[in-house]
N, C-alpha and C positions, 0 to 999 in steps of 0.2 A: 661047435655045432649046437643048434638049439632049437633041433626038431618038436623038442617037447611040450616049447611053447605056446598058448596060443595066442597073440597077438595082436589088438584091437590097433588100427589103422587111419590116421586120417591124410589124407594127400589131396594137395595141391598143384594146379597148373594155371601158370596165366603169363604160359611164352608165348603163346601166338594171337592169332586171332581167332580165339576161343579163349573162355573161362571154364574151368573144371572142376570138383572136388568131393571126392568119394570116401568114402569108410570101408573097409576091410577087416575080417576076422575068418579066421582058420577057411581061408582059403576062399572065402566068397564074400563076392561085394552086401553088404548091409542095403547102403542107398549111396545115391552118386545123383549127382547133377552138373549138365553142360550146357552153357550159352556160347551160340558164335557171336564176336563182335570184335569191331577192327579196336575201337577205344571204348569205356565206360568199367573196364576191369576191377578199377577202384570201388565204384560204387555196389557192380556186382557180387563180390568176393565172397563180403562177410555176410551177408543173406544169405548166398547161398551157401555156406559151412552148418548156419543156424537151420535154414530149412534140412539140410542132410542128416544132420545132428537130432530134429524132431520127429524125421520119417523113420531111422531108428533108434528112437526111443533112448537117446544118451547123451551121456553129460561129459561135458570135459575133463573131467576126473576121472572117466573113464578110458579115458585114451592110451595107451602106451606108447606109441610113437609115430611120429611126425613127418610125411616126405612130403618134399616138394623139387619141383624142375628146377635148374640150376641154370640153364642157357643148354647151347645158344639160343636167342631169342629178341623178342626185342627188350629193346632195355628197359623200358619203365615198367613194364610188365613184369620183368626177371625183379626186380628191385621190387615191387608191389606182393608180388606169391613169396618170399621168401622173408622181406619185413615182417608179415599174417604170421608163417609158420612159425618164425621166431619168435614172434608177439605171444605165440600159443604155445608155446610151447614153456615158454619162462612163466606163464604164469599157472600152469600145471605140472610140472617140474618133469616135463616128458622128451623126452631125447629127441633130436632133429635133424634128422638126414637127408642131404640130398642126390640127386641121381639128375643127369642129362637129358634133355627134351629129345636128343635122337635116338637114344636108347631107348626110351618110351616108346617113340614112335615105330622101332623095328621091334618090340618087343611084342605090339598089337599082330605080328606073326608069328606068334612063339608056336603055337596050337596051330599051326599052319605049314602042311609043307611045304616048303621053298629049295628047290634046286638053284646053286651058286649063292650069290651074295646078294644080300640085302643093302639096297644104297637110301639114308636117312636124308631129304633134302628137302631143306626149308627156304623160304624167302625171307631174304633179308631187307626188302624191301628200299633194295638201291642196285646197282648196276650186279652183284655176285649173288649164291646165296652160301647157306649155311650145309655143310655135309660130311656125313661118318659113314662110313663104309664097317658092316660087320658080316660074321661067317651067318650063313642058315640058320645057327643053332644061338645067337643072337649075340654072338663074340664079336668083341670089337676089333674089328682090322686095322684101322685108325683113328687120330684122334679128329674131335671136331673142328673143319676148318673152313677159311673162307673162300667159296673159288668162281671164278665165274662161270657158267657154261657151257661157252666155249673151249675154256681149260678140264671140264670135268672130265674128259676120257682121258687125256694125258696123265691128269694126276694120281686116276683110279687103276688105269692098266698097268700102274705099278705093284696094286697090290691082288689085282682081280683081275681072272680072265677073261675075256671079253669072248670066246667061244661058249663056253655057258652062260647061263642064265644069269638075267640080273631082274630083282622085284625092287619094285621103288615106291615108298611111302614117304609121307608129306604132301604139305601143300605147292611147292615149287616140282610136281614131278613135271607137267607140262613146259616148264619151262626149260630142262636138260634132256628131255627125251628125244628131240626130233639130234641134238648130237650124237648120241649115244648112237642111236639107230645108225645114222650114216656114217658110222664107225663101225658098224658091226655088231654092234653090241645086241644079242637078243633078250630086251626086254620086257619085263609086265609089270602094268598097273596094278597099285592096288587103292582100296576103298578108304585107305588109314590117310587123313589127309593132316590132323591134328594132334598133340599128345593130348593121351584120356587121361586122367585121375585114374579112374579105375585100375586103369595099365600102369600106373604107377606104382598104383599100392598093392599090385602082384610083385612087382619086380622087389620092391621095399619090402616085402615078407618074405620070399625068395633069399634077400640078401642078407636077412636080420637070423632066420634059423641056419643058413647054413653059415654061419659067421663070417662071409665074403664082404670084400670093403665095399666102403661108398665111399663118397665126396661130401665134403661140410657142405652147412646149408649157406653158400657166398657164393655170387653171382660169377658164371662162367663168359666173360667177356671175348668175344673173337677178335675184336676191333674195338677202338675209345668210343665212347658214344658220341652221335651228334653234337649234343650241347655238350660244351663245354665253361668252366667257370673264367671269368674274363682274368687277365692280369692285374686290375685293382681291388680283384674278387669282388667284384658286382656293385663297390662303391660308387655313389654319385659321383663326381664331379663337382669342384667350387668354383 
């Protein structure tokens, strides 16, 4: 445990269609900034680190440690926020950990009561989407996986009841609710429709004093990505 410490924070998200990334110390945000956008991640990122980094007054040397989202998510995005941290982290000799885009996004209820279970569901932006089922208290029930739908009550009323409550955050809750509902399930919206930085870099100081694991900072893949590299590995042709 490492209550004692106080921990300067910098965290990263760029799984969804949003960009993120805030600062954190003994317990409150510094400065944070968030752009929505479906693509332009890339260009975005490193502005906005430097602009967060200038609104509080710090320097990368001052950093002690490092989060960033791990998946699911999409991919070039997952690959782009954890390349940055890593980047940042090797060249300030500061530790780098990573943590789940659906744990973020259940975790923006921590400070919120929730009767039942919290269902994390993202768009995967193809026929299924991405989702973790965790307790109230922000425990994970399962791991993150791919499901469609119309599979979502099947696969959940394995681990959750469907007579209580169920709160659903992310961006794909529209898309599993009218199931849920005609299953039974009593549902509510909530307003968390993206992983915040901010909410990251709670969970990452949360996780770093009371010395609970995390996840390396390597991208959490559910499925191969789209592209893939050709059999000549991308040779011409003579």
């Amino acid at each position: 445990m490492q209550d004692c410490l106080i921990v300067l924070i910098l965290s990263l998200d760029t799984s969804a269609a949003a960009c993120s990334v805030a600062l954190r110390q003994d317990g409150k945000t510094l400065s944070k900034s968030i752009d929505y956008m479906d693509r332009g991640h890339a260009e975005a990122l490193m502005p906005m680190v430097k602009k967060v980094m200038k609104s509080a007054r710090c320097t990368p040397k001052k950093i002690q440690l490092i989060a960033v989202t791990i998946g699911p998510g999409a991919f070039t995005g997952l690959r782009l926020g954890i390349a940055a941290a890593r980047g940042i982290a090797l060249a300030t000799g500061t530790e780098c950990i990573g943590l789940t885009s659906t744990e973020t996004l259940a975790a923006s209820l921590m400070n919120v009561k929730v009767d039942g279970c919290i269902l994390a569901i993202m768009s995967s932006k193809r026929s299924d989407v991405y989702a973790q089922a965790f307790k109230g208290n922000v425990v994970p029930i399962t791991e993150p996986s791919a499901i469609t739908p119309k599979d979502i009550c099947k696969y959940f009323s394995i681990f959750c009841d469907n007579s209580s409550s169920c709160t659903l955050v992310g961006d794909a809750q529209d898309l599993v609710a009218p199931y849920l509902i005609e299953a039974g399930w009593n549902i509510k919206k909530s307003l968390s429709i993206f992983p915040d930085a901010a909410i990251l870099a709670g969970l990452a100081e949360a996780r770093w004093k009371l010395g609970l694991p995390y996840r390396p900072p390597k991208p959490l893949y559910i499925r191969p990505p789209d592209a893939s590299i050709p059999k000549n590995e991308g040779r011409l042709r003579n």
